[in-house]
N, CA, C and O of each residue as an XYZ file, in Angstrom:
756
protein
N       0.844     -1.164      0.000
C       0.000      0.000      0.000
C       0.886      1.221      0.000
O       1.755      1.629      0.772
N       0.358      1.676     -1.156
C       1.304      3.118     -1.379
C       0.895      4.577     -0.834
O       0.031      5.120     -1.523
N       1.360      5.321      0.290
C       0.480      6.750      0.449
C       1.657      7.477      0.036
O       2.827      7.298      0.373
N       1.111      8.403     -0.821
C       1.581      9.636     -1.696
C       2.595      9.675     -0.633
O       2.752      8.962      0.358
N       3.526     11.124     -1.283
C       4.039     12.058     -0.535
C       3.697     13.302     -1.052
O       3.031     13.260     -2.087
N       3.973     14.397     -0.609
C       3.094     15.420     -0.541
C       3.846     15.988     -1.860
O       3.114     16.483     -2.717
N       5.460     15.956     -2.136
C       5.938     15.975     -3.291
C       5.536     15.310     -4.020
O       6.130     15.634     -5.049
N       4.654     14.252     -4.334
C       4.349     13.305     -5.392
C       2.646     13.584     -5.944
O       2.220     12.847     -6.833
N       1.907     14.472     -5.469
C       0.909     14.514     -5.781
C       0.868     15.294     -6.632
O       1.837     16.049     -6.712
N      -0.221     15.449     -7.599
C      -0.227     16.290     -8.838
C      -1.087     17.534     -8.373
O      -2.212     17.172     -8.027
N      -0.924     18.598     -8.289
C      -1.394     19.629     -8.177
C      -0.410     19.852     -6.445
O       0.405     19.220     -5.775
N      -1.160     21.155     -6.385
C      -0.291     21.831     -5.087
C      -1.147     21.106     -3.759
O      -2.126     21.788     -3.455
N      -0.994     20.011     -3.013
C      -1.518     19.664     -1.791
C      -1.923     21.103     -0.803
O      -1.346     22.190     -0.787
N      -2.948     20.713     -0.130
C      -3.243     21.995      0.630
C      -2.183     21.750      1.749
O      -1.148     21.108      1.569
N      -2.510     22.264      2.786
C      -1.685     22.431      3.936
C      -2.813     21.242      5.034
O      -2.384     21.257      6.187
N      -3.380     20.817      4.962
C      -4.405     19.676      5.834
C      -3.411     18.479      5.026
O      -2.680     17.741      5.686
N      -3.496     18.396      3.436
C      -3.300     17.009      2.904
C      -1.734     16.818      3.708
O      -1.478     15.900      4.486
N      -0.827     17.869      3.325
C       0.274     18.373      3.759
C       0.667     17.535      5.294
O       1.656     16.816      5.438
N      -0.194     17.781      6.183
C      -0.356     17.752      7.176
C      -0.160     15.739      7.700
O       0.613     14.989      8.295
N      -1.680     15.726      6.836
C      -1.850     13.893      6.734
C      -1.225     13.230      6.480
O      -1.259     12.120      7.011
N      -0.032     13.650      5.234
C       1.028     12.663      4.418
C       2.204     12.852      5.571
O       2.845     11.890      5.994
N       2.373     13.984      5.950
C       3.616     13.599      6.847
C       3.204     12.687      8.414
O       3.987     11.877      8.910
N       1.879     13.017      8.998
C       1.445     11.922      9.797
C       1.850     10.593      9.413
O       2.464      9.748     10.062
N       1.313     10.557      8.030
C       1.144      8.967      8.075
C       3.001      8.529      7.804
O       3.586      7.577      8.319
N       3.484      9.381      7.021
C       4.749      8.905      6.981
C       5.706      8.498      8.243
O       6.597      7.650      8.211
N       5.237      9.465      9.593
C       6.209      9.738     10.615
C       5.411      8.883     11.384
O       5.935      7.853     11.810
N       4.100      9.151     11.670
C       3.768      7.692     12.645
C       3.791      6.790     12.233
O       4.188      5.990     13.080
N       3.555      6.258     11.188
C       3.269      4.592     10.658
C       4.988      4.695     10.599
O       5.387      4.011     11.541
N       6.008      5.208      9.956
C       7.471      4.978     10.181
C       8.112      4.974     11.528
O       9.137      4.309     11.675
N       7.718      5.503     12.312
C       8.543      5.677     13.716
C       7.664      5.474     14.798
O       8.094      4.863     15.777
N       6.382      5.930     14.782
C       6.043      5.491     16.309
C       4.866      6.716     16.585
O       5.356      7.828     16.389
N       3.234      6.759     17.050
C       2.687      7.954     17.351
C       3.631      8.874     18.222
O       4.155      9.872     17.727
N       3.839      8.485     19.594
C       4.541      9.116     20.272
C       5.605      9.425     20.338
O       5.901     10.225     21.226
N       6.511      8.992     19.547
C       8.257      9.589     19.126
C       8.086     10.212     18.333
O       9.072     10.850     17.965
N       6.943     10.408     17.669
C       6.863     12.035     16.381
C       5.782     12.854     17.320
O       4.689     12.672     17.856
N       6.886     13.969     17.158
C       6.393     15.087     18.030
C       5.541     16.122     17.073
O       5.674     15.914     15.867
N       4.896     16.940     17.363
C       4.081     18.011     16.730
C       4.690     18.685     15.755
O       4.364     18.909     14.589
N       6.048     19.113     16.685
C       7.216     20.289     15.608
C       7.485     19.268     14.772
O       6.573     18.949     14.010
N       8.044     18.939     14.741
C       8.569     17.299     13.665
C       7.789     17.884     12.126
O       8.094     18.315     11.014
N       6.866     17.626     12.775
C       5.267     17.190     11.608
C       5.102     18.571     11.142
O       5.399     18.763      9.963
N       4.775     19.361     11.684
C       4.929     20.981     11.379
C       6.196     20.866     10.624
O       6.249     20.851      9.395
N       7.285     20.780     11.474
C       8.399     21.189     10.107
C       8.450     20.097      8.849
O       8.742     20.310      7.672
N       8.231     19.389      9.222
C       8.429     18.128      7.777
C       6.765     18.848      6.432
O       6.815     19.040      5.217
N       5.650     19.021      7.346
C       4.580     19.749      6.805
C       4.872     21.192      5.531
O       4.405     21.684      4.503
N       5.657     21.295      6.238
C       6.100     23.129      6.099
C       4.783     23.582      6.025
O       4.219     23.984      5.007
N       4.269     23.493      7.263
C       3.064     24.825      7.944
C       3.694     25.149      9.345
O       4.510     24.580     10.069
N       2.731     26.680      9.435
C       3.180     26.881     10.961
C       1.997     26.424     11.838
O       0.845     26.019     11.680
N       2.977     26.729     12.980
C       1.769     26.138     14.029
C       0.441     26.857     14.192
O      -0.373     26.335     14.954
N       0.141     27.901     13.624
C      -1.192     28.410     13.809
C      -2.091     27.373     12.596
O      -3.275     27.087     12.776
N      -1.275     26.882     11.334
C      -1.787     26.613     10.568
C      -2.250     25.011     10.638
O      -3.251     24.548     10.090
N      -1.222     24.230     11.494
C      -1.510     23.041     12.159
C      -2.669     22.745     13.049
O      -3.414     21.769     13.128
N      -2.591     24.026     13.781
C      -3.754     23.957     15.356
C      -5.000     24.294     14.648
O      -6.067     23.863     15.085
N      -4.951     25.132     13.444
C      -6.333     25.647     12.449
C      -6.648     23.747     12.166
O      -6.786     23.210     13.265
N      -6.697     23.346     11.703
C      -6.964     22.094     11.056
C      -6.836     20.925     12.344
O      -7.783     20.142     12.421
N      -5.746     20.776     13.325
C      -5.503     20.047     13.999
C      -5.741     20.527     15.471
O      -4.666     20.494     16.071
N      -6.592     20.888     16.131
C      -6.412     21.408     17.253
C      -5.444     20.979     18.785
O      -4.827     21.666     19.598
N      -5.736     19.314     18.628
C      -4.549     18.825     19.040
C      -4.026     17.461     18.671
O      -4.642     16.611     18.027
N      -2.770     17.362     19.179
C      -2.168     15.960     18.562
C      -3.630     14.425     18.537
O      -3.941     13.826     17.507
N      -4.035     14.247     19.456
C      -4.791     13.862     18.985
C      -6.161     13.410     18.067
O      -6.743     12.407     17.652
N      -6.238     14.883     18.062
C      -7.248     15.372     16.442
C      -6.360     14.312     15.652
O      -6.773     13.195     15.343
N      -5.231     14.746     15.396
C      -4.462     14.882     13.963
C      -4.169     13.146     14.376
O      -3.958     12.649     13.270
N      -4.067     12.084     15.358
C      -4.164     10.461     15.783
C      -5.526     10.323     14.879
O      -5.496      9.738     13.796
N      -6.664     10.878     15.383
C      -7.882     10.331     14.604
C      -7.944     10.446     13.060
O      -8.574      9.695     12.315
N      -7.361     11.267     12.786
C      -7.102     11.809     11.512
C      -6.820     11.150     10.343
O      -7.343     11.066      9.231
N      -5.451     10.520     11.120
C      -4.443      9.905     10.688
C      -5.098      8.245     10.381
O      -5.181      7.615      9.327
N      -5.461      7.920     11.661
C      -6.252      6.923     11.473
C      -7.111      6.191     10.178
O      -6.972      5.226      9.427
N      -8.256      7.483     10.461
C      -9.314      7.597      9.683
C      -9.163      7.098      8.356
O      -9.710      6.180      7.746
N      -7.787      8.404      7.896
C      -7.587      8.114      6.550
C      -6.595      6.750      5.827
O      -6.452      6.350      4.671
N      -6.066      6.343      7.085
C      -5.217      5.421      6.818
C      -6.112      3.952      6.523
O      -5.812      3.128      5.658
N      -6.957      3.882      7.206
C      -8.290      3.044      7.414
C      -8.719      3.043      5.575
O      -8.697      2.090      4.796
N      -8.994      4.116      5.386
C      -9.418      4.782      3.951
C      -8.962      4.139      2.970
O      -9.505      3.350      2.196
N      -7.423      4.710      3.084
C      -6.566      4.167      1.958
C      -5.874      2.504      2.028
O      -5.255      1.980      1.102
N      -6.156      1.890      3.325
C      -5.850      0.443      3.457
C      -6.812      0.111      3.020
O      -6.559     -0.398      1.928
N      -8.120      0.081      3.276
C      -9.461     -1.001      2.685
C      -9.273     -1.019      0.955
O      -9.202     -1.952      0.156
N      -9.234      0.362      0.805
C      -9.031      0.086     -0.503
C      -8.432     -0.319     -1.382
O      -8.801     -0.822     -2.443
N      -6.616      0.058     -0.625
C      -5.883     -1.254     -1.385
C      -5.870     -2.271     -1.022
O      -4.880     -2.981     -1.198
N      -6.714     -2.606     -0.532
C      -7.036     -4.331     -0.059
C      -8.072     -5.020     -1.000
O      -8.098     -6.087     -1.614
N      -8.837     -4.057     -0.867
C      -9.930     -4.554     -2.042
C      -9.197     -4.510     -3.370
O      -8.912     -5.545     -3.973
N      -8.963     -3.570     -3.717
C      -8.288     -3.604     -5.133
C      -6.771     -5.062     -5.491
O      -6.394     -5.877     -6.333
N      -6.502     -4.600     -4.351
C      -5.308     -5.915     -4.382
C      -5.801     -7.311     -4.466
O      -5.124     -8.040     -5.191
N      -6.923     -7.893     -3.834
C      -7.511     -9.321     -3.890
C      -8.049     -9.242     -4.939
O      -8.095    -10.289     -5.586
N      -8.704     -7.938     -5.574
C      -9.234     -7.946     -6.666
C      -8.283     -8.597     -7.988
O      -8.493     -9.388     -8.908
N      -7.312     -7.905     -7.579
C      -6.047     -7.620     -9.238
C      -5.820     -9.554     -8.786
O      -5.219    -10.265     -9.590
N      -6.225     -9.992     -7.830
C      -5.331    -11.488     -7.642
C      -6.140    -12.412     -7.716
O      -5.785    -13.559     -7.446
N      -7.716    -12.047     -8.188
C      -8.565    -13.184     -8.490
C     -10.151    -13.014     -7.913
O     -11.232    -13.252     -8.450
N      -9.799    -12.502     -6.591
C     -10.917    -12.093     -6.080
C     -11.724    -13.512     -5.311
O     -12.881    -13.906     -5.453
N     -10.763    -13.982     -4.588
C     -11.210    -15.124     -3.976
C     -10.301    -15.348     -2.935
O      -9.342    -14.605     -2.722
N     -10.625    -16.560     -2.141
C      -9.710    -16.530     -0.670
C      -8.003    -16.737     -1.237
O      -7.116    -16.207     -0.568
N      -7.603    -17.619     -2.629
C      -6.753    -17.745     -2.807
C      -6.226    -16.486     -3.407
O      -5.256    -16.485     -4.165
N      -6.923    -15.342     -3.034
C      -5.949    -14.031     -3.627
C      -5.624    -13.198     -2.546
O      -5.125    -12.078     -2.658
N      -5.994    -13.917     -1.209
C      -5.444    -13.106      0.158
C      -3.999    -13.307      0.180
O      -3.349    -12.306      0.482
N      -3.318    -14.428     -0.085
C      -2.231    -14.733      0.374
C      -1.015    -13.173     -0.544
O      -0.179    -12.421     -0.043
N      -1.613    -13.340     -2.220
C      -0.450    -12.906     -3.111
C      -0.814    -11.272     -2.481
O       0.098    -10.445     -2.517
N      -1.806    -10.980     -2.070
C      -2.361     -9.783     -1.727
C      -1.405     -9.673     -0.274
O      -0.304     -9.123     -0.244
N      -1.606     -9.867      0.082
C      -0.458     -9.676      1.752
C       0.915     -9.380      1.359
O       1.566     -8.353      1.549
N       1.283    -10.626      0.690
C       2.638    -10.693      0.296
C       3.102     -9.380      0.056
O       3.893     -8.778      0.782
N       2.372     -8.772     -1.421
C       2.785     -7.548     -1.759
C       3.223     -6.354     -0.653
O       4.161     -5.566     -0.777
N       2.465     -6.433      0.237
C       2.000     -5.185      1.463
C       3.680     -5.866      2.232
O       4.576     -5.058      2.473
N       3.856     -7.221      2.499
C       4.952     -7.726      3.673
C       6.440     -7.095      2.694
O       7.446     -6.686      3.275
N       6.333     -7.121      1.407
C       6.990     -6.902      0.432
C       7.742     -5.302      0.680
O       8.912     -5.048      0.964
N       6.903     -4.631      0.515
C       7.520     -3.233      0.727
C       8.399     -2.970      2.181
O       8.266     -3.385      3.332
N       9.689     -1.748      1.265
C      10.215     -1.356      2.200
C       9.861     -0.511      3.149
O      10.582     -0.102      4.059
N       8.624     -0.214      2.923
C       8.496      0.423      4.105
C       7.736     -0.299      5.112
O       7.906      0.136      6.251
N       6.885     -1.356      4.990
C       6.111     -1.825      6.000
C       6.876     -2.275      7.227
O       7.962     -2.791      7.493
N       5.556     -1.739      7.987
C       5.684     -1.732      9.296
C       4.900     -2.663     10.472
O       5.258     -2.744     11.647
N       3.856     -3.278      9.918
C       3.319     -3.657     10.200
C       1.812     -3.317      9.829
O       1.464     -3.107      8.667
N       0.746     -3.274     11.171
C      -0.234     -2.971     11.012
C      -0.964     -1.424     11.826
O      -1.675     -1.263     12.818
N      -0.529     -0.763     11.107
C      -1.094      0.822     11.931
C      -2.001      1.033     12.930
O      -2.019      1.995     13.698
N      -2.913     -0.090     12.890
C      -3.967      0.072     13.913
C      -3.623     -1.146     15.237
O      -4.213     -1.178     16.317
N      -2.983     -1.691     14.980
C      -2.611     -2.934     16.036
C      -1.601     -2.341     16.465
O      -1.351     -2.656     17.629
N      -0.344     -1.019     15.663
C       0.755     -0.792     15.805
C      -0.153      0.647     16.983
O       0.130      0.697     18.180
N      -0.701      1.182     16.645
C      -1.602      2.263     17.391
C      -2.284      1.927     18.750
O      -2.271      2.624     19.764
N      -2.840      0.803     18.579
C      -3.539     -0.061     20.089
C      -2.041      0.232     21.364
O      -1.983      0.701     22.500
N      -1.113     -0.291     20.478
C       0.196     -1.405     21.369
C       0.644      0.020     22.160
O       0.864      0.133     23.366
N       0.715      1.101     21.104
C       1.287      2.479     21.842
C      -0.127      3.156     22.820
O      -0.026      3.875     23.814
N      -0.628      2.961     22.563
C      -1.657      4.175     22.835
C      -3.381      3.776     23.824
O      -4.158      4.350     24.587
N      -3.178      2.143     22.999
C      -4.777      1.882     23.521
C      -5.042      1.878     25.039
O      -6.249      2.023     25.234
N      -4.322      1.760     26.209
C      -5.217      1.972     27.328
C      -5.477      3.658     27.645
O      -6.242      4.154     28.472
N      -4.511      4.369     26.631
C      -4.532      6.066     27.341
C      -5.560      6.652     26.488
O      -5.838      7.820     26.761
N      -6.125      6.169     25.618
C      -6.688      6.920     24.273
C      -7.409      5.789     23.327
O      -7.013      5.233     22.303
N      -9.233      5.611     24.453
C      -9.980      4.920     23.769
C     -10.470      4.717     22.463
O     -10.949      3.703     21.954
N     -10.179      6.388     21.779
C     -10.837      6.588     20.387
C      -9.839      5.430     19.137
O     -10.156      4.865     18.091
N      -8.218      5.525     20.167
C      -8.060      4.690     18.964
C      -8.404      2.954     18.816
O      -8.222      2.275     17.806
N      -8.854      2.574     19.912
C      -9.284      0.916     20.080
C     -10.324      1.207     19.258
O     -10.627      0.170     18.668
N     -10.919      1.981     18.978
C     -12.502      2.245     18.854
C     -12.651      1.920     17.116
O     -13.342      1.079     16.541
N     -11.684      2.975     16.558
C     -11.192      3.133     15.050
C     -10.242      1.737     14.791
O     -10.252      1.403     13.606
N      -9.701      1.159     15.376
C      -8.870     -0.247     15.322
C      -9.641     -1.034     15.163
O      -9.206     -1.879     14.381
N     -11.144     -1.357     15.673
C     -12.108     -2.253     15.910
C     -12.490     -1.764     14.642
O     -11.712     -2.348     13.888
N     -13.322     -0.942     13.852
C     -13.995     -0.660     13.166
C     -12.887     -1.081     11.932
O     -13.442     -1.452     10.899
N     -11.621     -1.073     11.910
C     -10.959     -1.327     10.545
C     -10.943     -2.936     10.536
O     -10.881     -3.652      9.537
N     -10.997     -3.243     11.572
C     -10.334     -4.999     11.835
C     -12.238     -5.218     11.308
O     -12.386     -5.838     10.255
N     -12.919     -4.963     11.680
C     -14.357     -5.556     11.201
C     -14.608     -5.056      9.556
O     -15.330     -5.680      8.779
N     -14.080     -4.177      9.308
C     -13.897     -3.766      7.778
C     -13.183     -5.121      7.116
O     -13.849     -6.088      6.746
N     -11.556     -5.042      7.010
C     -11.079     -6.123      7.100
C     -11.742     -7.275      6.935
O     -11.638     -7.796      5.825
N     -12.465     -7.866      7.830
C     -13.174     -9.433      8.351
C     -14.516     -9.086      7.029
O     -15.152     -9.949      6.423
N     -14.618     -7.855      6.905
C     -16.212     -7.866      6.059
C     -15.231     -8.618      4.421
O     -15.411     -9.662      3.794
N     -14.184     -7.430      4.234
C     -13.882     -7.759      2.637
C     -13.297     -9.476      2.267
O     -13.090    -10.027      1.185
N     -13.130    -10.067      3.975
C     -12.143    -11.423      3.531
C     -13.751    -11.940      3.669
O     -13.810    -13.104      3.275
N     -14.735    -11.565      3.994
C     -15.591    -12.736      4.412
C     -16.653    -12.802      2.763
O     -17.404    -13.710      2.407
N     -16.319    -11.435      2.013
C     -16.735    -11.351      0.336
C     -15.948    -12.655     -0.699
O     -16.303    -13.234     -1.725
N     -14.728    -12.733      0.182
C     -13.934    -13.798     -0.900
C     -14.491    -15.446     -0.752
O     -14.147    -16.449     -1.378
N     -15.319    -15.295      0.154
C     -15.497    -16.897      0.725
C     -17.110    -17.238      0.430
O     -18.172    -16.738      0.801
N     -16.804    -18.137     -0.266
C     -18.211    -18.820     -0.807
C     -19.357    -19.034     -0.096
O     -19.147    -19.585      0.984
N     -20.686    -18.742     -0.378
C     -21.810    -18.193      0.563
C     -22.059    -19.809      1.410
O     -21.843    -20.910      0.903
N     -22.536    -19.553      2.732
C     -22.986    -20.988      3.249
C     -23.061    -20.303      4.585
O     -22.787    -19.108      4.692
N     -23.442    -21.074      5.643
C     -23.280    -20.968      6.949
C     -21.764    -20.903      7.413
O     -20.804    -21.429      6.848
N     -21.767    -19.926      8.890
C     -20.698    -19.881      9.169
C     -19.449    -19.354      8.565
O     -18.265    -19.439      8.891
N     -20.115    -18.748      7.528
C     -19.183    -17.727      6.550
C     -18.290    -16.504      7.422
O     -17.077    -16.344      7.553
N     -19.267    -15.863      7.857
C     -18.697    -14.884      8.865
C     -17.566    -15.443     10.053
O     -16.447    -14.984     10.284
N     -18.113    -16.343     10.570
C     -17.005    -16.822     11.313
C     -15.867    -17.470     11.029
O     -14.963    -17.645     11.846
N     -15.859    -17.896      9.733
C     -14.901    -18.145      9.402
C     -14.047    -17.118      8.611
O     -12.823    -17.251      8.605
N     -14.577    -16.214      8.019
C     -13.920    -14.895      7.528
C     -12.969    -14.473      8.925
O     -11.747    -14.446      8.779
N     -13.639    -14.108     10.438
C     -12.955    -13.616     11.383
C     -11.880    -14.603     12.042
O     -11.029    -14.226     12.847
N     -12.035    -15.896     11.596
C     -10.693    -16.708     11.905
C      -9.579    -16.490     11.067
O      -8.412    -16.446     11.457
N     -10.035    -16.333      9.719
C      -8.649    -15.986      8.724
C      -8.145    -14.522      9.301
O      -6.990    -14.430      9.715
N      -9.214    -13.136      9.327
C      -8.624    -12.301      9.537
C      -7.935    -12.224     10.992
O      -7.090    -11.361     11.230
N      -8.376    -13.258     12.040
C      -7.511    -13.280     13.164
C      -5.843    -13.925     12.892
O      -4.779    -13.538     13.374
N      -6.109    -14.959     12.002
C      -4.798    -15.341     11.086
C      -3.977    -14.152     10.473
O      -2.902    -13.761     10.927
N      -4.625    -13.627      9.378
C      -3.911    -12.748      8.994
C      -3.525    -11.220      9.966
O      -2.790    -10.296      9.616
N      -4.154    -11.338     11.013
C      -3.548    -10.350     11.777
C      -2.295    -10.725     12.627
O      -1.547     -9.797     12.935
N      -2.003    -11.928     13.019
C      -0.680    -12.733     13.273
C       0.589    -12.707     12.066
O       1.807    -12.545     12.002
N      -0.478    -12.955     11.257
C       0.807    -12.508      9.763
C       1.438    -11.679     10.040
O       2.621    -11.765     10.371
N       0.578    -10.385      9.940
C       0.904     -8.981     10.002
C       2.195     -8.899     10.552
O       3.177     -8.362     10.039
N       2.087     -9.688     12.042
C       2.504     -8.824     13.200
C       4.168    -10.184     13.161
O       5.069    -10.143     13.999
N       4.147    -10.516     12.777
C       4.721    -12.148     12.271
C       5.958    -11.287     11.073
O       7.168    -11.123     11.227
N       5.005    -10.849      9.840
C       6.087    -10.217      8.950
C       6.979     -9.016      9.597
O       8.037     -8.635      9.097
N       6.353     -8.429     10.881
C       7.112     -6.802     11.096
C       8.803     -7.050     11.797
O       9.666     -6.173     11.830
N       9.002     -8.887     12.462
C       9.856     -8.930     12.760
C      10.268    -10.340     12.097
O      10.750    -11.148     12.891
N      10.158    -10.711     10.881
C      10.896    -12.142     10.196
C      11.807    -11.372      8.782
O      11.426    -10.762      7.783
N      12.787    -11.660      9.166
C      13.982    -11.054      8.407
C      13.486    -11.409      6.741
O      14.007    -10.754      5.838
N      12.739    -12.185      6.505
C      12.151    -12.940      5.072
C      10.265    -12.657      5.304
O       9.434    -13.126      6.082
N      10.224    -11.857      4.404
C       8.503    -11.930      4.700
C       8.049    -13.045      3.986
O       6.904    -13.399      4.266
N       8.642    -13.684      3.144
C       8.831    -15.143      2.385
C       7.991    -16.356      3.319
O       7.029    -17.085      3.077
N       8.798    -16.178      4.383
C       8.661    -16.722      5.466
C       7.122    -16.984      6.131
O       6.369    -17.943      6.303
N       7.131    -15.602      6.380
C       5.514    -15.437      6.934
C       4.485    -16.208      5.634
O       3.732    -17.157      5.854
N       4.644    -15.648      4.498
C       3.903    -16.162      3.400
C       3.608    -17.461      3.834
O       2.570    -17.847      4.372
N       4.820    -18.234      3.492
C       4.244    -19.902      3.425
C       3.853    -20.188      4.809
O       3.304    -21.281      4.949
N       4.003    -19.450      5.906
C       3.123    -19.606      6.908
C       1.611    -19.357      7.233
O       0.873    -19.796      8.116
N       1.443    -18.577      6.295
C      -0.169    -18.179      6.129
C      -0.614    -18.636      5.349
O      -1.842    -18.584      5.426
N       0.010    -19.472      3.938
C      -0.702    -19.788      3.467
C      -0.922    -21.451      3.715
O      -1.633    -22.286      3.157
N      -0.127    -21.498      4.636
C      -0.172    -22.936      5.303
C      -1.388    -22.895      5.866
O      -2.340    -23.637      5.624
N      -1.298    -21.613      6.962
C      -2.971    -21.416      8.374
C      -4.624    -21.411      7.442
O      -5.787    -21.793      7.574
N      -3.593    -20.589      6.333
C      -5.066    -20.555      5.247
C      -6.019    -22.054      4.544
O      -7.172    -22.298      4.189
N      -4.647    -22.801      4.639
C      -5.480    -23.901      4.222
C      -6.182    -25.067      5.235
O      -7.235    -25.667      5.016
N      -5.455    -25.182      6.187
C      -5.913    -25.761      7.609
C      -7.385    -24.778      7.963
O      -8.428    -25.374      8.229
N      -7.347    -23.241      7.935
C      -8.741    -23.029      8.857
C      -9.667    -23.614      7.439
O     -10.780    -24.035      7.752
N      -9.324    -23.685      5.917
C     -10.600    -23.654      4.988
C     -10.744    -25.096      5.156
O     -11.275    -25.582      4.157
N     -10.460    -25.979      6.075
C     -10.457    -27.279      5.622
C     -11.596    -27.755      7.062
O     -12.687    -28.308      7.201
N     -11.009    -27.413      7.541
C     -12.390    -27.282      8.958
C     -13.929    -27.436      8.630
O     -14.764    -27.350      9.530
């Protein structure tokens, strides 16, 4: 999953988009709480009146960040299982790609819980709502019958082990044939 950079977009980004691309770059790269406000402001190039206009506080700009990250993951998720067949056997090549990049980090909203979730309910709240997003689009790939749903939320409980599986296996290779191992054991149930 690719998010712009604010140099890469076609036309002049406002100072909000401005704002979002360096969020997502500096938290999903380093950590909510080791990127500080100034950071983001200076990497932004806005000032702080122009940050607090749009962001009133760091946590505005957590939900924000969230929100849109939520946004732009479902959709390359959908589009990605799509481009791979559009069935359970297109979760696996679909992950891969995402474990593939140099920049991944894991999973933004599990990576957001781990920092943040007992101090700052809103983000369990937005974590829940992407992970049931998630469970909706894997539970589209799986052939209609009973127990569909529950078995959609066992893969995506699988593939959320992936996730968290690829952020520290020196070979995301690795993780692959491990999921697509779990993938065939839960469809066989």
């Amino acid at each position: 999953m690719e998010i712009p950079d604010a140099n890469t977009l076609t036309g002049v980004p406002s100072a909000r988009q401005r704002l979002l691309l360096t969020a997502h770059r500096l938290f999903y790269g380093h950590g909510i709480r080791a990127t500080g406000i100034d950071r983001i402001i200076a990497q932004a190039k806005v000032t702080k009146v122009t940050f607090y206009r749009h962001f009133p506080s760091k946590n505005d700009l957590i939900r924000a960040y969230l929100d849109d990250r939520h946004e732009r993951w479902i959709s390359w998720f959908i589009d990605a299982v799509t481009r791979h067949g559009n069935d359970l056997n297109a979760l696996v090549p679909a992950l891969s790609e995402w474990f593939g990049r140099p920049d991944f980090r894991g999973c933004a909203f599990i990576n957001s819980v781990s920092e943040l979730g007992d101090e700052f309910p809103d983000v369990v709240a937005i974590a829940q709502r992407h992970k049931h997003a998630m469970a909706a689009v894997i539970m589209r790939l799986l052939p209609p019958g009973r127990g569909r749903k529950q078995q959609a939320e066992a893969i995506a409980l699988v593939v959320d082990g992936a996730i968290v599986r690829a952020q520290y296996e020196p070979d995301p290779r690795d993780t692959v044939r491990s999921l697509r191992r779990a993938l065939k054991t839960i469809t066989l149930v």
